[in-house]
C-alpha positions as CSV (number, residue, x, y, z in Angstrom):
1,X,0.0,0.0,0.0
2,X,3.2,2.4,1.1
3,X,4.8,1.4,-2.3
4,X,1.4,2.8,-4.3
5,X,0.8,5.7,-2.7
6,X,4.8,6.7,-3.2
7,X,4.2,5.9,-6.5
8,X,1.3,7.8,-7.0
9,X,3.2,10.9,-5.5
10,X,6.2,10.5,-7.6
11,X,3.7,10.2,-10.5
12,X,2.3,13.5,-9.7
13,X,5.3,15.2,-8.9
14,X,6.7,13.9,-12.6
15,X,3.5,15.1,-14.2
16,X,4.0,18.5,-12.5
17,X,7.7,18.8,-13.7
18,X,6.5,18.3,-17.3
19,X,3.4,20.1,-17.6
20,X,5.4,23.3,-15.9
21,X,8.0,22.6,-18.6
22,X,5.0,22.8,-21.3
23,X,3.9,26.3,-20.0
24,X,5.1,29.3,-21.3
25,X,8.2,30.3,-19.8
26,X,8.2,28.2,-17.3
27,X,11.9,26.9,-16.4
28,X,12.0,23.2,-14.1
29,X,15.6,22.6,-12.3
30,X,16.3,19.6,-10.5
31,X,18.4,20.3,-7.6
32,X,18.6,16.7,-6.0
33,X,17.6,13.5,-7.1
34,X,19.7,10.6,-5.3
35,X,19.5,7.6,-3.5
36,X,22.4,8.4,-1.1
37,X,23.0,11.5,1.9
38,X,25.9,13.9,0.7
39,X,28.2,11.2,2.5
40,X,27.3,8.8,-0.1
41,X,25.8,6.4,2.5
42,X,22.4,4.5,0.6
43,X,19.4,6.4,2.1
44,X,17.3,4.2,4.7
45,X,14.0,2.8,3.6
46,X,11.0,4.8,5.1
47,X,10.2,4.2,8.6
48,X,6.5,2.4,8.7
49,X,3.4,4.3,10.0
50,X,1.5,7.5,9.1
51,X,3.9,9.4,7.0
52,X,4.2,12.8,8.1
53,X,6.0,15.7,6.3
54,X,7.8,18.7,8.1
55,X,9.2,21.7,6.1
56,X,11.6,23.9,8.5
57,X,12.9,27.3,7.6
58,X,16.1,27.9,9.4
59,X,18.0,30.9,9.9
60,X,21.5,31.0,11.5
61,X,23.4,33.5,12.2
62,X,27.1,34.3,10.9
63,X,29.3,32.6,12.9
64,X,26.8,30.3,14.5
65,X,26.9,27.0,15.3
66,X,24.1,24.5,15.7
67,X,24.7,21.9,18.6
68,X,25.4,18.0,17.4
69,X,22.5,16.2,16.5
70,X,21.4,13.5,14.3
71,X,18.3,12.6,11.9
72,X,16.5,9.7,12.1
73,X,14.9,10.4,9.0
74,X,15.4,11.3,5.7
75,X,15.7,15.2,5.0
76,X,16.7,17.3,2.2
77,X,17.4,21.2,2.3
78,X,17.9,24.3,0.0
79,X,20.2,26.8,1.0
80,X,18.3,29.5,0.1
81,X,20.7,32.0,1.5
82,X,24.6,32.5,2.7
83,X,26.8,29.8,3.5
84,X,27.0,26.4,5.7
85,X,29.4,24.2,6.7
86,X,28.4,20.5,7.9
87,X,30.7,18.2,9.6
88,X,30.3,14.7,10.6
89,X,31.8,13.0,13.9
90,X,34.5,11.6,11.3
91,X,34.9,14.6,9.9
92,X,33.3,14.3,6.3
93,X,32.9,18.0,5.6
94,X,30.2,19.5,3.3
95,X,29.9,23.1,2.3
96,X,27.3,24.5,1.0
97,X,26.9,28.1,-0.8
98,X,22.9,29.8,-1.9
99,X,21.1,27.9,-4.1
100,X,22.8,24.3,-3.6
101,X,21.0,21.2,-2.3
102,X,21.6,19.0,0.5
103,X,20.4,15.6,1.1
104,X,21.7,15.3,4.4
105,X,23.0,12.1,6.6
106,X,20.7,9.5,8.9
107,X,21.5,8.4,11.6
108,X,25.1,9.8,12.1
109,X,26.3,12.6,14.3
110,X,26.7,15.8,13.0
111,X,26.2,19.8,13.5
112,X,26.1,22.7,11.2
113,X,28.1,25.9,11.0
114,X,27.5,29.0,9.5
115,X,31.6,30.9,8.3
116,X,29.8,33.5,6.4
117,X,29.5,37.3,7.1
118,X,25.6,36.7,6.4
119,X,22.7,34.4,7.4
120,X,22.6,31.5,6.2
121,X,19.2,30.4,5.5
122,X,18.0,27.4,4.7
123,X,14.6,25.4,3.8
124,X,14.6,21.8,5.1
125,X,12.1,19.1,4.0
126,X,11.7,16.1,6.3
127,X,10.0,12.7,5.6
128,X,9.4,11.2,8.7
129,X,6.0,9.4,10.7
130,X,3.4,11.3,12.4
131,X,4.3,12.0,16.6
132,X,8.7,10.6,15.3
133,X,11.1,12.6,15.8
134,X,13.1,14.4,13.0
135,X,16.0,15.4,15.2
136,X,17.6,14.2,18.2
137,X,20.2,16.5,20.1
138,X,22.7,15.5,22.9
């Protein structure tokens, strides 16, 4: 049943992509389409129960930096402005400038850091199960 109603969605969201293409002007980038975080670890399968979607808008200051924490589900973020640095408890580094994608790590350690003289802001899309977690701090 999970399977079909995936399907369905990634139907629609296809379907979108190309009737936006057909309209008049109309301009369709991909920014991410992968089966593995930045790390290049394979993505976990989808946790079972009522899926449950949760879009964050997160600003952080320059020179800020978030505490360690991990995801037990799958995300994926645009940095829609500034700079960000993420590092990993074995120090696989990722940085990130405006307009680049992220699909970020599960289940592994990590904080984020902003080096830039601006904000860094950044949209994050998580596909977790309704009342789950999507982050877990220290």
């Amino acid at each position: 049943m999970r399977r079909a109603i995936y399907g369905v969605l990634i139907g629609v969201l296809w379907a979108s992509a190309a009737v936006a293409r057909d309209a008049g002007g109309v301009a369709v980038d991909t920014l991410a389409k992968t089966t593995a975080s930045w790390d290049g670890a394979a993505l976990p399968a989808y946790p079972a129960g009522q899926p449950q979607v949760t879009i964050l808008r997160i600003r952080i200051p320059p020179g800020a930096e978030l505490p360690r924490h991990y995801h037990p589900v799958i995300n994926a973020a645009v940095l829609v402005a500034g700079q960000l640095t993420v590092i990993t408890d074995r120090q696989e580094t990722k940085h990130l400038k405006a307009g680049e994608a992220l699909v970020e790590v599960v289940g592994k350690w990590h904080f984020g850091r902003n080096d830039g003289s601006g904000p860094a802001d950044i949209v994050v899309f998580y596909a977790g199960t309704a009342g789950g977690p999507i982050t877990v701090g220290e």
